[in-house]
C-alpha positions in Angstrom: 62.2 48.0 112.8 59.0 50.5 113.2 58.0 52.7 115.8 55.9 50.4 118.5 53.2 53.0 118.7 53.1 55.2 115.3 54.6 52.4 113.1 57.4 54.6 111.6 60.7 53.2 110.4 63.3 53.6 112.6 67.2 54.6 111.8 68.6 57.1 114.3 70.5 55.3 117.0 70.5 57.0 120.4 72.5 54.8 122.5 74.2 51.4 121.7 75.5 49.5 124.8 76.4 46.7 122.3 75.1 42.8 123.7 74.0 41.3 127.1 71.6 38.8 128.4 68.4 39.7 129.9 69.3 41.6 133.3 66.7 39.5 135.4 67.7 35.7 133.8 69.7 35.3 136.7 72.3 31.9 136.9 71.8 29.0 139.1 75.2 27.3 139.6 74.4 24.6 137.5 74.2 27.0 134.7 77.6 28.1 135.0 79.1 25.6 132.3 76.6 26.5 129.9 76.0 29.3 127.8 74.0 32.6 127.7 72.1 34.1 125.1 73.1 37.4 124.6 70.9 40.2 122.9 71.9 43.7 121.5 71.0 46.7 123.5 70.1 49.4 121.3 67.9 52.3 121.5 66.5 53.7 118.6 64.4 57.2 118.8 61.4 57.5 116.3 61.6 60.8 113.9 57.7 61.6 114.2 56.8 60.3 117.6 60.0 60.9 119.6 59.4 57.3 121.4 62.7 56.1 122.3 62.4 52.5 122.4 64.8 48.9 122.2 63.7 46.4 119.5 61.6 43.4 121.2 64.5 40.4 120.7 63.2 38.6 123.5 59.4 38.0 124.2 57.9 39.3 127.1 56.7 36.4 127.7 59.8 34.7 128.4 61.2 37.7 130.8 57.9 37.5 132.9 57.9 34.0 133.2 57.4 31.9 136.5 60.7 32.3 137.5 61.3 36.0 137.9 63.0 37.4 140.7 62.4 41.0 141.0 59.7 41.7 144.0 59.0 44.5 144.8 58.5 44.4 148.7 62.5 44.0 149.2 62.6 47.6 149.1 61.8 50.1 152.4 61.9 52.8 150.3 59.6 51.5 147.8 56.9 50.1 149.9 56.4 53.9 151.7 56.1 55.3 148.3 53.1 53.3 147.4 51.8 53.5 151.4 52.2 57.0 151.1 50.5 57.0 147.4 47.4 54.5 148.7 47.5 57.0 152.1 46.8 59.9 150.0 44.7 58.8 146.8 41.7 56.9 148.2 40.7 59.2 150.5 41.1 62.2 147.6 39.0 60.1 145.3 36.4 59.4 148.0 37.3 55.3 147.1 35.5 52.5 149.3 33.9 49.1 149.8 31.7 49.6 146.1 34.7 50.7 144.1 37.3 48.9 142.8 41.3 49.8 142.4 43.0 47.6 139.8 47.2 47.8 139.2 48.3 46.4 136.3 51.6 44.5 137.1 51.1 44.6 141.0 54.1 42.0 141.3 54.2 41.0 145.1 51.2 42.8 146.3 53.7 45.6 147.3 50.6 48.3 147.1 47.6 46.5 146.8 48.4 44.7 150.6 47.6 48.7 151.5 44.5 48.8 149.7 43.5 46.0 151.1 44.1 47.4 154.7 41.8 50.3 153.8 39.0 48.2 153.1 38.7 48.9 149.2 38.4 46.0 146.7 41.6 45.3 145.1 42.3 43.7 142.1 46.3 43.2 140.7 47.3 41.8 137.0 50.0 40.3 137.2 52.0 37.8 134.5 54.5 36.4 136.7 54.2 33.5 138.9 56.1 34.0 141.0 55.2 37.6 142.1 51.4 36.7 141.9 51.7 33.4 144.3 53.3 35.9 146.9 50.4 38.3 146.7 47.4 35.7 146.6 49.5 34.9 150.3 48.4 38.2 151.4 44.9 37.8 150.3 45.1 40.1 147.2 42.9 38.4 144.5 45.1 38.2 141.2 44.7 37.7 137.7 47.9 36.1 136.3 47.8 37.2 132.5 49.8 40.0 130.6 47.1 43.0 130.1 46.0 44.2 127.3 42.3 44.5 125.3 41.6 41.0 125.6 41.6 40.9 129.0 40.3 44.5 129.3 37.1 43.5 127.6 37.0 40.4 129.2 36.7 42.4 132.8 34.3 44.7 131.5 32.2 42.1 130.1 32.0 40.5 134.1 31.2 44.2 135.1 34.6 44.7 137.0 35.7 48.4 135.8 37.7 50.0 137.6 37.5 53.4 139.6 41.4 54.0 139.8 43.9 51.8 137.6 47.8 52.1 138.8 50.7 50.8 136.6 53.6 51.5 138.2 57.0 50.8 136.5 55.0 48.9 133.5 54.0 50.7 130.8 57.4 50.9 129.8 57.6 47.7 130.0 54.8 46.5 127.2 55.9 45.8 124.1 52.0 46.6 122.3 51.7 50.2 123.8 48.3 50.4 121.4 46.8 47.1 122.6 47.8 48.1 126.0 46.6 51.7 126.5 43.5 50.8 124.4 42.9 48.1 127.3 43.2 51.0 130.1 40.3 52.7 128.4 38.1 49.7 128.3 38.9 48.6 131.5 38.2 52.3 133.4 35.1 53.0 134.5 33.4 56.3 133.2 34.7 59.1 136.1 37.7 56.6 136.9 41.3 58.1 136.6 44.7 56.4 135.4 47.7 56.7 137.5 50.7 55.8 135.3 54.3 55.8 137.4 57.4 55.5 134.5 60.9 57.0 135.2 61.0 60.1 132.8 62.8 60.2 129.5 63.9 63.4 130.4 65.7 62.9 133.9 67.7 59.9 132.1 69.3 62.3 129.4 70.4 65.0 131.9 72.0 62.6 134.4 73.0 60.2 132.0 71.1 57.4 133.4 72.2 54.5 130.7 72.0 52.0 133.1 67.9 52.1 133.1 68.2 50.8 130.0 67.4 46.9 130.0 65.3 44.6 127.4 62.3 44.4 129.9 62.3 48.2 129.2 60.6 48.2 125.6 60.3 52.1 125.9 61.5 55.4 127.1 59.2 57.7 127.4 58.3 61.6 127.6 55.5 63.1 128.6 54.6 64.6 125.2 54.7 61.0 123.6 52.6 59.4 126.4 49.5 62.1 126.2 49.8 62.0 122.4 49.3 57.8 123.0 46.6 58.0 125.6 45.2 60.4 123.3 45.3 58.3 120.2 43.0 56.1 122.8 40.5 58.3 123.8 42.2 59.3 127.1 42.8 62.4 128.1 46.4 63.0 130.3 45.3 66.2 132.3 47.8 66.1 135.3 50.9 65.2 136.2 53.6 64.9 139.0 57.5 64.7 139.5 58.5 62.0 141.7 62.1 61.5 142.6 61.7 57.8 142.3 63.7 55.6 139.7 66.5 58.7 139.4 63.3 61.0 138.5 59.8 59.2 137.0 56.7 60.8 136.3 53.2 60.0 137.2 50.6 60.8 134.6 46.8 61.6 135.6 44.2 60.1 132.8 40.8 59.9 132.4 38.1 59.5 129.5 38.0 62.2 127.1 34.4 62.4 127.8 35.1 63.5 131.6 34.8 67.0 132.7 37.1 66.4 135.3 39.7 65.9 132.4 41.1 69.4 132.6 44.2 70.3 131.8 46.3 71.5 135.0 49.3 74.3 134.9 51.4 71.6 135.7 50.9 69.5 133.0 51.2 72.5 130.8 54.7 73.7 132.3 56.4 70.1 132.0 55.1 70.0 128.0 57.0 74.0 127.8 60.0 72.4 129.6 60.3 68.8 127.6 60.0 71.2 124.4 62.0 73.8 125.1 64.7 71.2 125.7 64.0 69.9 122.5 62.6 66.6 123.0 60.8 67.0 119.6 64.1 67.7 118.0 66.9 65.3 116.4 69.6 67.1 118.2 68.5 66.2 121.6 69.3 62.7 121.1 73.0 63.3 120.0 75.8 63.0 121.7 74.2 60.4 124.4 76.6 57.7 123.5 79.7 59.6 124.4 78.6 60.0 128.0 77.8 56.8 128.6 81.4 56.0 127.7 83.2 58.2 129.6 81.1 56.6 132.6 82.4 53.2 131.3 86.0 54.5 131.5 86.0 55.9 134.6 84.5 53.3 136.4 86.8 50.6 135.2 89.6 53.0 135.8 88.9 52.8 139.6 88.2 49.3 139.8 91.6 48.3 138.3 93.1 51.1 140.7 92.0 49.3 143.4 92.6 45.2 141.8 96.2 46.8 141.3 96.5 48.4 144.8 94.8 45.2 146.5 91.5 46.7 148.1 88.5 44.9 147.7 85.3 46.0 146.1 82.0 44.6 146.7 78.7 45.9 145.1 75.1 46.1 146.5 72.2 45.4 145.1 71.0 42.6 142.2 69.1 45.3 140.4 68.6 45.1 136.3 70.4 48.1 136.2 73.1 47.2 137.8 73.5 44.2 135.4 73.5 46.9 132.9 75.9 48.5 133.8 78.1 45.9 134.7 77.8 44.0 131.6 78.3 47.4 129.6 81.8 47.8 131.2 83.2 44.3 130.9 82.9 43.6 134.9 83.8 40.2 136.4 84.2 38.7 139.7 88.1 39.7 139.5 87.1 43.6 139.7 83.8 43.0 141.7 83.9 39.6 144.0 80.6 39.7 144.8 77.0 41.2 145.4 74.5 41.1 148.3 70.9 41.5 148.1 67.9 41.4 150.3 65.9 39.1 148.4 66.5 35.9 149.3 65.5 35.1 145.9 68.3 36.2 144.1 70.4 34.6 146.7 72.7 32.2 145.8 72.5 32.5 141.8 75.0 34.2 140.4 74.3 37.5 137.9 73.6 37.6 134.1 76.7 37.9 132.1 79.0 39.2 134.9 78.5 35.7 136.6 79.4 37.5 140.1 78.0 35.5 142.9 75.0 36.8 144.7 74.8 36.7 148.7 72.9 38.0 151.4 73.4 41.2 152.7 75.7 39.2 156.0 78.4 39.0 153.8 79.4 42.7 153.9 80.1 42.5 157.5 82.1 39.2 157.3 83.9 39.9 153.8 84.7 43.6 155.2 85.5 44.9 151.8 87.5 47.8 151.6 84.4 49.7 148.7 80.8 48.8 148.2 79.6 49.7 144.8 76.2 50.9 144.8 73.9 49.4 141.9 70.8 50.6 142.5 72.0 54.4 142.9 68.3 55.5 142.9 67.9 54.3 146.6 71.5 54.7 147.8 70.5 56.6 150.8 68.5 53.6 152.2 71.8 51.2 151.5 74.4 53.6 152.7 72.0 53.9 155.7 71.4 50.4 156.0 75.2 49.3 155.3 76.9 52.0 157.5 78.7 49.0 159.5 81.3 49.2 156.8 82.4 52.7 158.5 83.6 51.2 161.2 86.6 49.1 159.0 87.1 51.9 157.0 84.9 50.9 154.0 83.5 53.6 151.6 80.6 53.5 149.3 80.9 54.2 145.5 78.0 55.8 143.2 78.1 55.2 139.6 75.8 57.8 138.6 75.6 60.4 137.1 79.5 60.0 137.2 81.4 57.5 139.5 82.0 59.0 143.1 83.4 57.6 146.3 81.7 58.9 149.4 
C-alpha cells in the first residue's frame, strides 16, 4: 500500500481494530440469514507525509451508493452549526444573487436549504441518491456525481465557478485526495475561498477517539498535511478555526496562491507550532495508540456484562458509523445491547452492520424503560441526554464511551 497523496510505501501501523463491515451497509431483515462482508480496519501512518489513512478495500462507489442512510438534517445540533456558519459567512464575504456557493457532498440539503433562504445561488455535489433526491425536494439544484477534476473542469467549462466552496465532513472521505483538491482549484473562482470542515487528527489522538475510524473515512488528517496538499495544488491554506464539532474538527480557509487575500493568519501559525510541538511529524506520536483503544474495549464490555449478569437493561442511542465501530470493535450483540433508536426514520427498522442489533425509533426508550442508554454518537450527547431525559424519571442513566466509559 502507498501513501494516497505522496505515493510512499506504507509499513507503520497506528491502530488495528481487526475486521467489520462497512458502518453504514445497514441490514434489512431479510438480510439476516445471509452473510456480511467484512473488511479489515487498519490505519497506517505515512513516514514523509504523516497522512494517517485506511487502505481503500471497498470502493467509494459502493459506500455512497443510492441506498445510504446517513442524512444529515436528523441532527438539531448539526443543522445550527451550518445555520450559524451560512448566518455568518455570506454576509462576511459580501455573497449575493451574482455569486455562487457550491458544497461538495451537501447530502440532504442540510446547509444549502440556508443559502437558499438568503437568496444566493446554491449549488450541492452530491453522489448519493438518496441524500440528493431529498435536497432537489427543497429546491436545491444538485449534481449527483462524486467530485473531482472531471467534473471540476466540466463546471468551469459552463462558466459556474464558484465564490465560496464548503466540504464539510468529506475530504476525509475521498479516496484521490490529488484528483480531488486539484478539482477545488479548478472549480474556485479567482478571489473565491475554500471552507474545508474535517474532525482533526489531533483531537482524535488525545481523547482517544478510535471510534471515528470507519472505511468511508479514507483519511485522518492534520493541519500540516492538508496545507502541504492544498499547496501541492496551488492553494494557499491561510486560516483556520477550532470547532468543537465531531469530538474537535477543523475548518481550513483556502484560496488561490495568486490571491493577496491569502495571508497567513496568527492562528494558522499557532495550530502548525502546537501539531509540531506535539510531534505530529514524528514516529513516536503514533505509538502507543492501540493500547488505549483496548483498554476502552475492556472496560466497556466489563460493564455491559456487569449489568447482563445483574439483570438491568441497556439500550444505546444513536445509529451513527461510529457507533458501529465501536460496537463491532468490542464484540457487542443484542444480548449486551437489545437495541438502538434513532431519529431517522431511515435507519428504522433494519438492523446494524455486524452487531445485527435492531434499530427503532426513538418511542421505544420510553416504552422499553431500560435501566442504561449507551450513547453512540458521544460528540452530540448533550442534545440526546437533553432530548432523552424521560429516562430520569424510571431511574435510567446515560453511559459515554469516550474518551473512557462513564455513567452519568
Amino acid at each position: 500500500m502507498n501513501c494516497r497523496f505522496c505515493a510512499t510505501p506504507l509499513s507503520q501501523v497506528f491502530l488495528d481494530l481487526g475486521a467489520a463491515p462497512p458502518s453504514n451497509s445497514f441490514l434489512a431483515p431479510e438480510e439476516l440469514n445471509g452473510p456480511e462482508v467484512y473488511y479489515p480496519l487498519k490505519l497506517f501512518v505515512c513516514p514523509d507525509c504523516r497522512l494517517v489513512q485506511v487502505d481503500e478495500y471497498k470502493r467509494s462507489t459502493e459506500i455512497f451508493s443510492s441506498g445510504y442512510v446517513y442524512f444529515s438534517s436528523y441532527s438539531r445540533t448539526w443543522l445550527a452549526h451550518a445555520k450559524a456558519y451560512v448566518e455568518a459567512t455570506l454576509p462576511r464575504l459580501g455573497l449575493g444573487p451574482r455569486s455562487l456557493v457550491m458544497e461538495i457532498a451537501s447530502n440532504d440539503g442540510y446547509l444549502l436549504q440556508y443559502v437558499k433562504e438568503r437568496g444566493v445561488p446554491a449549488l450541492g455535489v452530491e453522489p448519493s441518491g438518496s441524500t440528493a433526491k431529498v435536497a432537489r425536494a427543497k429546491g436545491i439544484e444538485t449534481v449527483e456525481d462524486f467530485f473531482g477534476v472531471r467534473l471540476a473542469t466540466a463546471l468551469a467549462a459552463q462558466k459556474r465557478q464558484a465564490d465560496l466552496i464548503i466540504g464539510n465532513n468529506v475530504l476525509a472521505h475521498v479516496p484521490d485526495l490529488n484528483d480531488f483538491v486539484g478539482g477545488l482549484a479548478l472549480a474556485l473562482k479567482p478571489g473565491g475561498l475554500v471552507n474545508m470542515e474535517f474532525p482533526h487528527l489531533y483531537r482524535l489522538v488525545e481523547s482517544a477517539q478510535f471510534d471515528t475510524v470507519y472505511h468511508e473515512h479514507f483519511s485522518y488528517l492534520s493541519l500540516l498535511t492538508v496545507r502541504r496538499l492544498f499547496a501541492t495544488h496551488g492553494l494557499v491554506v491561510f486560516d483556520v478555526e477550532k470547532l468543537p464539532t465531531h469530538g474537535g474538527s477543523l475548518r481550513i480557509h483556502a484560496r488561490h496562491a495568486a490571491d493577496p487575500l491569502a495571508a497567513e493568519t496568527q492562528r494558522l501559525q499557532d495550530l502548525l507550532a502546537l501539531e509540531t510541538g506535539a510531534g505530529l511529524l514524528t514516529d513516536a506520536y503514533y505509538q502507543g495508540f492501540q493500547p488505549r483503544a483496548e483498554r476502552i474495549k475492556a472496560e466497556l464490555l466489563g460493564f455491559l456484562a456487569e449489568q447482563k449478569l445483574a439483570g438491568r437493561t441497556v439500550a444505546a442511542y444513536g445509529a451513527a458509523a461510529k457507533g458501529n465501530t465501536l460496537l463491532n470493535f468490542c464484540g457487542v450483540k443484542p444480548d449486551l445491547v437489545s437495541f438502538v433508536c434513532d431519529l431517522s426514520p431511515h435507519k428504522q427498522g433494519l438492523f446494524l452492520p455486524g452487531s445485527r442489533i435492531p434499530v427503532l425509533p426513538p418511542t421505544a426508550i420510553a416504552e422499553r424503560k431500560p435501566d442504561f442508554v449507551l450513547v453512540l454518537p458521544w460528540n452530540i450527547k448533550d442534545e440526546i441526554i437533553t432530548q432523552l431525559d424521560v429516562i430520569r424519571t424510571w431511574g435510567g442513566r446515560f453511559v459515554i464511551p469516550i474518551p473512557t466509559p462513564e455513567v452519568v
